[in-house]
C-alpha positions, 0 to 999 in steps of 0.5 A: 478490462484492464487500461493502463491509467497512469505510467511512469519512467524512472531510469535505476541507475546513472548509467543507462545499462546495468552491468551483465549478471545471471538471471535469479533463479525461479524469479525472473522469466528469460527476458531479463524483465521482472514485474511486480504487481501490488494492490489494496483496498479489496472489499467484497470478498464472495459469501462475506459481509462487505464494508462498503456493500459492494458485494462483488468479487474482484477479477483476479484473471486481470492481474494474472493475464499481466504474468507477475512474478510476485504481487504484494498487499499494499494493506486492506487485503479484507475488510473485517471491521463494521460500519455503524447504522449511523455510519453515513453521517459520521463519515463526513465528520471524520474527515473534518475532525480527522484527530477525533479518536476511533472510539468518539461517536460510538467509533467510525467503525466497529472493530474485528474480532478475531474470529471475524479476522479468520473468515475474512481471510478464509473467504479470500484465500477461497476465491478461485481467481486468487487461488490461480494467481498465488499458484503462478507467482514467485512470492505473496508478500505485503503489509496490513492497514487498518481494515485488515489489522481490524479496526478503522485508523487504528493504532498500537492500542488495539486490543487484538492486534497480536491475534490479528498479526497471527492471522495476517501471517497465516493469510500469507503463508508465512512458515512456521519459523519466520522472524515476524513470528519470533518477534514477541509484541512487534508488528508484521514488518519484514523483508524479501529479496527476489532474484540475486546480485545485479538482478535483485529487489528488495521489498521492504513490507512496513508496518504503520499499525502496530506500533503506531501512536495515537493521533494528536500525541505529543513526539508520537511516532509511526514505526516505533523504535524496534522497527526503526533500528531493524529497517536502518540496518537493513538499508545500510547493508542491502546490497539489492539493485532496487528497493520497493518500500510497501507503505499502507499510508501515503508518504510522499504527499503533503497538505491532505493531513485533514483528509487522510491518514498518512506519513505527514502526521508524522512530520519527525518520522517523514523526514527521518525516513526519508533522511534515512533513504539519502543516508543509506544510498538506498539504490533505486527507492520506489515507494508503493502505498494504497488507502485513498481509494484512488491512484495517482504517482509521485516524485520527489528530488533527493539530495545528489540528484536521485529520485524518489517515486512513490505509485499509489493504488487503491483500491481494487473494488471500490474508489471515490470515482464508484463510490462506497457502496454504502453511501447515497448515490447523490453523495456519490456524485458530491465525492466525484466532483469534489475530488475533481475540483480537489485535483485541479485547484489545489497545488499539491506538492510532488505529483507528477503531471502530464497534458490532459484534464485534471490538471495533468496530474498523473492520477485516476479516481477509478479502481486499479491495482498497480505495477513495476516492471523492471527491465534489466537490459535496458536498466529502467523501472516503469511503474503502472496502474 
């Protein structure tokens, strides 16, 4: 059953109308209201070896009853690598140590080969309820993390990430001639806009696995060179009404860099990007990232008065609140209390809160997929998950 669990409102513009413009084409209904839904983290996919043991499939009538008009991956579309026999006494010991390379150990996980790739992807685009909601969209659009990619935190030295980038695209339908496949050794990164003129979104899909340098690398970067020139121009140009940056990894919050990945282990690339979002007036920036296993909305001031809001969520089938199926069911409740005494006692930075448990913090532990609607009449953008 769907439940709205966290909500937000995010006024687009100073003003509170947009100025009048035509409805894009075959992207928006008649209504002038635009909904975009993204998820991650969709284990289970039916006939295939799960990641986490769930083995279920996921209700894709609960994203199609929303009636979107493109949904995005968020990363983890499937979970190709495998988990080692001793996998539940070497997680723990990736969260304390979390700097230890993916290969230290016997590694966290055991990484994908290509065919692996391919069934996975195959199973997924065979599930009837997925088959229905990619009918009924305007788009399929996202990025990869690193289960999908093929091998747990992986980086830019995975052996197969050129097949995998093949794979991903042929997941996604993308042609023959688009330009993520003209790019010879870069990643899956790219950009699409829906609708036109004042009625127009861009999304930015980044790509934090291709290129991304080992952790614990001195000067190591998240994005890599090529894809930064690539998105700085395309900011500074965009003429889009607003932007949805796709970011597999957390950008926003920081102090959590001995627990997950995310943007602030890399502390130069977080504040180039987001110096790059000031710098290109990027109009109504909102990021959308999954991998934690739970939702939760952020915001951060920017210099002049805006507002960057970035929605995590993650995941579809599984979470700290469910548990990974792998693990223990007294281990489950240990992760359930620890992630609740985690939300109420820590500070972190740049959550949003409102009155109720868990400190007020605009979060949930359970699974979700998440949601922008943009109402263009009224000129606001309305995030859920």
């Amino acid at each position: 059953r769907y439940k709205m669990v966290v909500a937000g409102l995010l006024v687009l513009f100073a003003s509170s109308t947009l100025p009048d413009a035509t409805i894009g084409a075959g992207t928006f209904d008649a209504t002038g209201v635009t909904r975009i839904i993204f998820a991650s983290c969709k284990d289970g996919a039916a006939g295939s070896a799960t990641y986490v043991g769930n083995n279920v499939s996921f209700d894709w009538s609960l994203v199609s009853n929303r009636q979107p008009h493109a949904f995005i991956w968020a990363g983890d579309a499937i979970y190709a690598d495998h988990l080692p026999p001793h996998r539940t006494l070497w997680w723990p010991l990736r969260l304390l140590l979390p700097d230890l390379p993916v290969q230290v150990g016997g590694s966290a996980s055991r990484g994908a080969d290509p065919d692996e790739l391919q069934a996975g992807y195959a199973s997924l685009l065979a599930e009837p309820g997925y088959i229905a909601l990619r009918s009924s969209v305007a788009a399929v659009l996202g990025t990869w993390d690193d289960h999908d990619y093929g091998l747990d935190n992986a980086d830019n030295t995975f052996p197969h990430r050129d097949t995998s980038k093949r794979h991903f695209l042929d997941f996604l339908g993308a042609p023959a001639k688009d330009a993520r496949r003209r790019r010879r050794g870069a990643g899956v990164w790219g950009a699409t806009v829906l609708g036109e003129g004042a009625r127009s979104v861009m999304v930015v899909a980044l790509d934090l696995r291709y290129h991304r340098d080992p952790y614990g690398m001195e000067g190591g970067d998240i994005l890599g060179e090529e894809q930064w020139e690539w998105l700085e121009s395309l900011l500074f140009s965009s003429t889009a009404r607003a932007h949805v940056l796709v970011s597999s990894l957390q950008l926003l919050p920081t102090g959590r860099e001995r627990l997950s990945e995310g943007w602030p282990r890399f502390p130069a690339a977080r504040r180039r990007l987001l110096r790059l979002l000031v710098d290109a007036q990027v109009r109504a920036p909102v990021v959308v990232s999954g991998d934690v296993h739970f939702a939760e909305l952020m915001a951060a001031r920017c210099e002049g008065g805006g507002t960057l809001v970035e929605l995590t969520s993650s995941g579809l089938t599984h979470s700290w609140w469910n548990g990974m199926g792998f693990l223990p069911f007294e281990t489950k409740l240990y992760m359930r209390a620890a992630a609740v005494l985690a939300f109420l006692l820590v500070p972190w930075r740049y959550r949003l809160c409102r009155p109720g448990w868990l400190g007020g913090a605009m979060l949930d532990l359970g699974e979700t997929f998440g949601e922008l609607e943009i109402d263009w009449g009224h000129g606001t953008l309305t995030t859920r998950a």
